[in-house]
C-alpha positions in Angstrom: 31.5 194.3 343.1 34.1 194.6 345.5 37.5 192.1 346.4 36.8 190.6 349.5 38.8 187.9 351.5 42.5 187.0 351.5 45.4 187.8 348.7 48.5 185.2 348.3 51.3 186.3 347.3 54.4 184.1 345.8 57.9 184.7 345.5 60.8 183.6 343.5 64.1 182.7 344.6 65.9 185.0 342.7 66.5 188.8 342.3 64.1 188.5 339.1 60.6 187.1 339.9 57.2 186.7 339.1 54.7 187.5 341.8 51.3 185.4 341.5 48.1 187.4 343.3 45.0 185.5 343.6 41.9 187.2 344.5 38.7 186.1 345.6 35.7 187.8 344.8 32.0 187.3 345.2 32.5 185.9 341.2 35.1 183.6 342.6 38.9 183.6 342.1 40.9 186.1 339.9 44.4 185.5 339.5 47.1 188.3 338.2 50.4 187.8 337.4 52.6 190.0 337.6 56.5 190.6 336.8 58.6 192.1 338.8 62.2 192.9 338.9 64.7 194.2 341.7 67.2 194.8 338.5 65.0 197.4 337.3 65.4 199.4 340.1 69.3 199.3 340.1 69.3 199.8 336.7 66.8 203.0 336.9 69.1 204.5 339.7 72.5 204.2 337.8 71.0 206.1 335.2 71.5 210.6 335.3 70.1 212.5 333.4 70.6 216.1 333.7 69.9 219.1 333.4 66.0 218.4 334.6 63.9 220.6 333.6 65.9 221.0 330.7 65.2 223.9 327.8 66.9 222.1 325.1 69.8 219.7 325.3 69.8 216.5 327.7 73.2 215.0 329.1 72.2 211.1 329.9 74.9 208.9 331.7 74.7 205.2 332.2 76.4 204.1 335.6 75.1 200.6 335.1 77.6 198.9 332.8 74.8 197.6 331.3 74.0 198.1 326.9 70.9 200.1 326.0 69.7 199.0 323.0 66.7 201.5 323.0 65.2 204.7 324.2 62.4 206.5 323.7 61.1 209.9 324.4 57.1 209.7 325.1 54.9 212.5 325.8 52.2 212.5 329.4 49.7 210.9 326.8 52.1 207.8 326.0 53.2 209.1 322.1 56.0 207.5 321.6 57.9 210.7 320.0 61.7 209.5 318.9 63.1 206.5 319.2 66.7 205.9 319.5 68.8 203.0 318.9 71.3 202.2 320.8 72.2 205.0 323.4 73.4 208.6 323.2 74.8 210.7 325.6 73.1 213.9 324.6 69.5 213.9 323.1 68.4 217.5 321.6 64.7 218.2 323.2 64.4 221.5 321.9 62.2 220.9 319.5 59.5 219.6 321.9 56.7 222.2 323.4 57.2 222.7 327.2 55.4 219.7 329.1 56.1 216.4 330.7 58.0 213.9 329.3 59.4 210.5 329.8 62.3 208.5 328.8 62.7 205.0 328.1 65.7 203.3 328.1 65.7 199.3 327.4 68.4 196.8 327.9 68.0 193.2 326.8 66.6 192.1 330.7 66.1 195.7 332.3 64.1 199.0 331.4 63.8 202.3 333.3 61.9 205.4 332.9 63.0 208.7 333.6 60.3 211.4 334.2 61.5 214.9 331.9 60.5 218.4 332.4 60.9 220.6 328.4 61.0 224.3 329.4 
């Protein structure tokens, strides 16, 4: 079966909102919501992390002002690995085999992921 026909999309007023998609298929009407937020993208650039690739030691810094109450390292098959409360400024990766990587970082209204290369 394939979607066929029109999509609406609506908007919020606000930076935050939640985007309603409405489908209609030969099966009739499918609706998806889906939450979206312009603040994750500010958040996710006014976070560095360097060096990337990295062979050990990771230097994080939070431009955003904003309190991270939680990261998490997670392999390329979504294991969460570590998990950190609060933030740090340096996170040790040595111990991790070479591969791809990905770095969570939460807030109370805004999360960002940061794609790692271990050496």
């Amino acid at each position: 079966m394939s979607n066929w026909g029109r999509y609406d999309v609506a908007f919020g007023n606000d930076i935050d909102f939640d985007t309603t998609v409405t489908g209609w298929s030969a099966n009739g009407a499918t609706t998806y919501s889906i939450g979206l937020s312009v603040r994750d993208h500010y958040f996710a650039d006014d976070l560095k992390v360097a060096p990337n690739p990295t062979k050990g030691v990771l230097n994080l810094n939070n431009l955003s002002g904003q309190k991270i109450e939680m990261m998490k390292i997670i392999n390329a098959t979504g294991q969460v690995i570590q998990t950190y409360d609060g933030f740090y400024n340096t996170i040790d990766l040595s111990g991790l085999a070479s591969g791809i990587y990905f770095l969570q970082l939460s807030t109370a209204d805004a999360s960002a992921i940061k794609r790692i290369v271990v050496q």
